[in-house]
N, C-alpha and C positions, 0 to 999 in steps of 0.2 A: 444435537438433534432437538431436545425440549430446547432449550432456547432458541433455535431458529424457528421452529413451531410455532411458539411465545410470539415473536417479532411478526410471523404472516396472518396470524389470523386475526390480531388484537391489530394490528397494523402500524405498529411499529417502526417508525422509520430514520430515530435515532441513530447514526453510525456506532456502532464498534468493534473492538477489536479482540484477537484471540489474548493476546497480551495485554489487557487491560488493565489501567495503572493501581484502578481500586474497582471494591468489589464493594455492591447492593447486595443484602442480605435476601433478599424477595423481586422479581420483575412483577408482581400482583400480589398486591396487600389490601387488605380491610381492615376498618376499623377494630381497635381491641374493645371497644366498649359501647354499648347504644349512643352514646354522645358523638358520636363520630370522630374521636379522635384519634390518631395514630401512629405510628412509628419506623424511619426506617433506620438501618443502620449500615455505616460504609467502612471500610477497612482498606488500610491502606496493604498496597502489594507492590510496592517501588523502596527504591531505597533514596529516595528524591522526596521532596515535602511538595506536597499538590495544593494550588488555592483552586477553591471550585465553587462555582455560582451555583445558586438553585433556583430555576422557573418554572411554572404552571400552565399548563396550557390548558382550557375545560373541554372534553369528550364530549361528541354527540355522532349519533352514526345516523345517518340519514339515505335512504335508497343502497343501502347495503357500503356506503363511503362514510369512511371517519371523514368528520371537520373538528378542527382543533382551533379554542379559540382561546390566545393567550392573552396571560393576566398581564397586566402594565398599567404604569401609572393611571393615563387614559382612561382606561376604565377602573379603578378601584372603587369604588361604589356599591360595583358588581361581586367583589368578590366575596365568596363563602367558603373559604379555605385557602389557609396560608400556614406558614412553617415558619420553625425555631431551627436554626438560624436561617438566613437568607444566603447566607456564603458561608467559608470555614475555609480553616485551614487544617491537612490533615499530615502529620509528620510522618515519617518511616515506621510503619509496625504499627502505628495509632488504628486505632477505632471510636467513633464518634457517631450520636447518635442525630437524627435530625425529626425532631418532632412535627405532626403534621396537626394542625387545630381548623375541625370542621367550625367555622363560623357560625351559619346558621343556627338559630334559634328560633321561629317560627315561619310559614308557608313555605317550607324547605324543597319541595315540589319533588321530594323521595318517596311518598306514598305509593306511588303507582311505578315509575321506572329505576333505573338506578342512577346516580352521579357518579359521573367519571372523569377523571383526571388523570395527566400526564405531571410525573414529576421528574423535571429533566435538571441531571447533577451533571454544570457543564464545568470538564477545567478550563483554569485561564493559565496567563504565563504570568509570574511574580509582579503584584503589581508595582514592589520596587524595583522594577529592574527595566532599564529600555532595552528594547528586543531590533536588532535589525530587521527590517522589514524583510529580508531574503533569507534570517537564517529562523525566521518563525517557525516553529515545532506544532505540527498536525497532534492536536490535542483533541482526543473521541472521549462520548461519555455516555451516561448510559439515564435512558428516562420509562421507570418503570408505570405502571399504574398504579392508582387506587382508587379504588370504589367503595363508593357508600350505598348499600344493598338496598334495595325497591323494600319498603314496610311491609308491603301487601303484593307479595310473591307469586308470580302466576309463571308456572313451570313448564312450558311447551317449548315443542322441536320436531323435527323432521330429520330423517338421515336416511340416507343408500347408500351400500357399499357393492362395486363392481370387481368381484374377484379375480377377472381372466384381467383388470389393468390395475388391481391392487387402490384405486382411488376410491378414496370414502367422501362423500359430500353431505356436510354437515350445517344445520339452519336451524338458527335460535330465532324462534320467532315467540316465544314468549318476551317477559318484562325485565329480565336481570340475567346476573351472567350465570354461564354455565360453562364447566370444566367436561370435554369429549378426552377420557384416557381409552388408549387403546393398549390392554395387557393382555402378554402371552408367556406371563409368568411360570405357570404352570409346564411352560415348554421344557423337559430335558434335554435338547438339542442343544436350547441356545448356550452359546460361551459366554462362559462369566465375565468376559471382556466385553460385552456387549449389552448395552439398555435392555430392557427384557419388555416397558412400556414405556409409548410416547403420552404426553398431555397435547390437549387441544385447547388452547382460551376461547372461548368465544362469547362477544359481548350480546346485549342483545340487540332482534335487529341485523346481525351479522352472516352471510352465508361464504360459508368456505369449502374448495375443494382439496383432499390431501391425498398424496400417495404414503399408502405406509410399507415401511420398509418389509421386503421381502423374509426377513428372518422374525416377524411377528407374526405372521400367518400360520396358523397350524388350525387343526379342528378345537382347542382350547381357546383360542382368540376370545377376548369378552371385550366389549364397548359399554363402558362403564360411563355413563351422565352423573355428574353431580352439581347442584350450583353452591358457592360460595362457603359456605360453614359445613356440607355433605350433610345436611341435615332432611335433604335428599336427595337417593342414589339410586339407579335403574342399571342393571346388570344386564346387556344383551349379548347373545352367542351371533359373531362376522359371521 
């Protein structure tokens, strides 16, 4: 449920699967340090050695639509943020880190909104090996974000929630992102087999409608806003 969340409302449109051959530590990361630097990490979950590509696409949301506008050769001029390594390979059981280095050094144009990025870890098939063109292997991957937070943080939003169809509509119309959870923790009903809250990503600029699941409803319900480091957090009772 959080990751399918993750995938609709950040817009998400990278295939995957439930068996996913490696695993992303984070589908949304920030920088660990004001320089914009930062880090993801993948781990392998096959018993097969995966070579896997990394590409960049740059985020902008515009009339409520992501455009994604990928790095390549073509433009590298443009780019301000690239990663160590640009491929890898990843053995059975291995874990490997893939560094991300915000380029930019002045008129970084993060003062006012945020930069966002798609970092998409694609695999390929061994590059020594030739693959019959008909027994080629459906190989899915997974492309998280990262964002480098607006300096000068302007925290607005809008939400309704419709109880009789359980759909909550949520609208970041401030500068940076903000995280919509919706917890009903406090519920003693729910079974412990079950999420007790959902996350909402949403960038800014972005307006999303969500049904929440009918076992999060109770008079305890809280929608909780927070953007990026929860450095601030608004507590609201559904």
């Amino acid at each position: 449920m959080k990751l399918c969340n993750l995938f609709f409302s950040m817009g998400l449109v990278l295939s995957s699967i439930s068996a996913q051959a490696f695993i992303v530590d984070s589908m949304v990361k920030f920088p660990q340090k004001d320089n914009g630097n930062g880090m993801f990490t993948l781990t392998s979950n096959t018993n097969k050695t995966e070579y896997i590509n990394v590409k960049i696409d740059k985020v902008q949301v515009n009339n409520n639509k992501i455009e994604k506008t990928p790095y390549t050769r073509d433009n590298f001029p443009m780019w301000d943020l690239a990663t160590t390594p640009g491929k890898l390979v990843l053995h059975p059981g291995e874990a490997k880190d893939v560094a991300v280095k915000f380029l930019c050094q002045k008129n970084c144009h993060n003062e006012n909104s945020d930069l966002v990025y798609q970092i998409g870890f694609i695999p390929v098939n061994d590059p020594n090996k030739k693959i019959d063109g008909q027994k080629v292997n459906m190989l899915f991957g997974m492309a998280p974000y990262y964002i480098v937070p607006a300096k000068n943080q302007k925290i607005d939003y809008n939400y309704n929630f419709d109880k009789k169809t359980r759909k909550l509509t949520i609208h970041n119309t401030g500068n940076t992102y903000l995280n919509f959870n919706v917890d009903n923790c406090k519920d003693v009903n729910i079974s412990k087999d079950r999420d007790c809250s959902v996350n909402n990503h949403l960038l800014a600029g972005r307006k999303r409608v969500v049904t929440i699941p009918e076992h999060l409803i109770s008079a305890n319900t809280l929608l909780r806003v927070s953007n990026h480091d929860e450095s601030l957090i608004k507590k609201i009772h559904l």
